[in-house]
N, C-alpha and C positions, 0 to 999 in steps of 0.2 A: 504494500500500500504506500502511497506517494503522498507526503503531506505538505498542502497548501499552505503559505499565509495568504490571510486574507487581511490582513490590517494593512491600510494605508501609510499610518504611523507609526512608529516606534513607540512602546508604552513605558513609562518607568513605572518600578513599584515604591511610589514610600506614602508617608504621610504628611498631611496638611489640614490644617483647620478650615472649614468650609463654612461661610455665611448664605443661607441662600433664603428666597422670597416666592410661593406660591403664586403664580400670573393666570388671570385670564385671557384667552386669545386676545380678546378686546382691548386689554392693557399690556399686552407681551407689543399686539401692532401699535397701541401708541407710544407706549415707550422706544419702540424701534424707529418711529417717524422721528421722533423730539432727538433721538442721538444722532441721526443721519441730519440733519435741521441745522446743528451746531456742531458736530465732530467731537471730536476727539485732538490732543495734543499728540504731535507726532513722533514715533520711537527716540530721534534723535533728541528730542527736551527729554525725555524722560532718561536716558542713557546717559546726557550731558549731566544730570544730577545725582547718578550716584556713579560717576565715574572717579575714583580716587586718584588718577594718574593728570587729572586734569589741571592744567598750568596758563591757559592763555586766561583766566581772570573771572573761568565759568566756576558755578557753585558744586559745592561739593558737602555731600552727608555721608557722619560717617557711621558706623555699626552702632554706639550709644544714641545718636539719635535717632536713625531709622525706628530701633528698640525704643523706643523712648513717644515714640508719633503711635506706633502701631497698640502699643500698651495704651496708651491713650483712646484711640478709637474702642478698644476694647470696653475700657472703662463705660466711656460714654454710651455703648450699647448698654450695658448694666443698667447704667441712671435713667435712663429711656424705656426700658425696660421694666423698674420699679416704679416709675409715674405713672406708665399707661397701662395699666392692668386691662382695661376693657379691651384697648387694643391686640395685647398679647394674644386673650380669649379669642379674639375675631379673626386672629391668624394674619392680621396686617404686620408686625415686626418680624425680623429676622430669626430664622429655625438656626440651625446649627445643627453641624453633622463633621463627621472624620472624611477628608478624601481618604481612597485606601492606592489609587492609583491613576495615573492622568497622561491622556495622547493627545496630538494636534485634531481626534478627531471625537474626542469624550473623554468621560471617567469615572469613576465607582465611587462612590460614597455612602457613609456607612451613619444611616439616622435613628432614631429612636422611632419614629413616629411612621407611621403607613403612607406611603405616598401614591395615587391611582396612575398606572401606566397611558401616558399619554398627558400627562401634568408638563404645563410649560412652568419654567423655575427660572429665575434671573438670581444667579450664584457669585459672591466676590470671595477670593483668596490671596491670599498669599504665598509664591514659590519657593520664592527667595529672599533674603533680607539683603544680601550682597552679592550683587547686584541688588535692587529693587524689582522683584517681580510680580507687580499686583495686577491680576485677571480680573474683569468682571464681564460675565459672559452671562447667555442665554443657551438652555437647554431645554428640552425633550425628556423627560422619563422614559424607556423603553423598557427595561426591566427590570422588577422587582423582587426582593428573596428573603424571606424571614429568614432567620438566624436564630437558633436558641443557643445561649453561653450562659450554663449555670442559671437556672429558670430567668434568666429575663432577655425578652425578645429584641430585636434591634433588626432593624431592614437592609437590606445591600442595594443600591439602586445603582441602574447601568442608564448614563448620564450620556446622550447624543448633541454635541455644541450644533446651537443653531446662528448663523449667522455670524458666527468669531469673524472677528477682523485679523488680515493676514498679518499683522503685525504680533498680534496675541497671540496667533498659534507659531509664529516662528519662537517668539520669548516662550514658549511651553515648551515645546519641542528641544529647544538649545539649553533649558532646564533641565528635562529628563536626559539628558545627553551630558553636562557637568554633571550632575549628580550619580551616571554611570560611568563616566572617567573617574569619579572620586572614590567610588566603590571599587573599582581595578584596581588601583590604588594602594588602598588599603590590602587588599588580598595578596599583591606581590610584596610590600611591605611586609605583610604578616610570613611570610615565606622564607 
């Protein structure tokens, strides 16, 4: 027997904290007008600021503050969080889940909560700290997988990016790709 790949991408395995937001069509298409409407800032501003070799006069962040901005939003989720309880209830704030692994063409994430296959999600993360690799993309649920670990249930969802922009899947891609050089790495080092 002859075995196919079928991935288009190369996938890494690791983990990432995942923020993500339940859409309806009707709001996945507006929020997808209002981003094309205004844009997005181009890979090179975003590269120009966390580039630490940078010398002609451009800005530079360094690993304490990155750490420092991202601990902060987190916060701020919390406090938003503890004020709007009705909103929580109503499923308008942000879920939380583990990526478990991520390609330029989806990814798996691992939630508490049941999601119905065919749920449009608008999900933000974090790749990298250094560089700065922060995703906020649009998916598809395609499939979902109870898990039991020690009686308590958690879901496996198989996450289809819709609409990524080629700039984000190249920064995912180039992610899972440093993070499998750094894993070689370590293994001839261990050796």
């Amino acid at each position: 027997m002859i075995l196919q790949e079928r991935r288009s991408y190369v996938r890494g395995a690791f983990s990432f904290k995942v923020k993500f937001r339940l859409l309806s069509p009707e709001e996945y298409q507006d929020m997808k007008e209002t981003s094309n409407q205004f844009g997005y800032p181009d890979e090179e501003i975003i590269t120009d600021l966390t580039d630490p070799d940078k010398t002609d006069g451009g800005i530079s962040l360094n690993a304490c503050l990155i750490d420092f901005l991202l601990q902060m939003d987190e916060k701020l989720d919390q406090i938003l969080t503890k004020l709007s309880k009705e909103e929580a209830d109503k499923g308008l704030l942000a879920k939380q889940g583990i990526g478990l692994n991520i390609s330029g063409a989806g990814m798996n994430v691992m939630v508490e909560e049941a999601v119905e296959i065919g749920q449009i999600i608008q999900a933000h993360f974090v790749l990298s700290r250094i560089p700065l690799v922060f995703i906020e993309a649009f998916g598809e649920v395609l499939r979902v997988k109870p898990l039991d670990e020690n009686g308590t249930v958690t879901y496996k969802l198989g996450i289809e990016f819709l609409d990524l922009k080629p700039n984000d899947r190249e920064r995912i891609i180039a992610c899972v790709f440093q993070r499998e050089r750094k894993s070689i790495r370590e293994r001839k080092s261990e050796e």
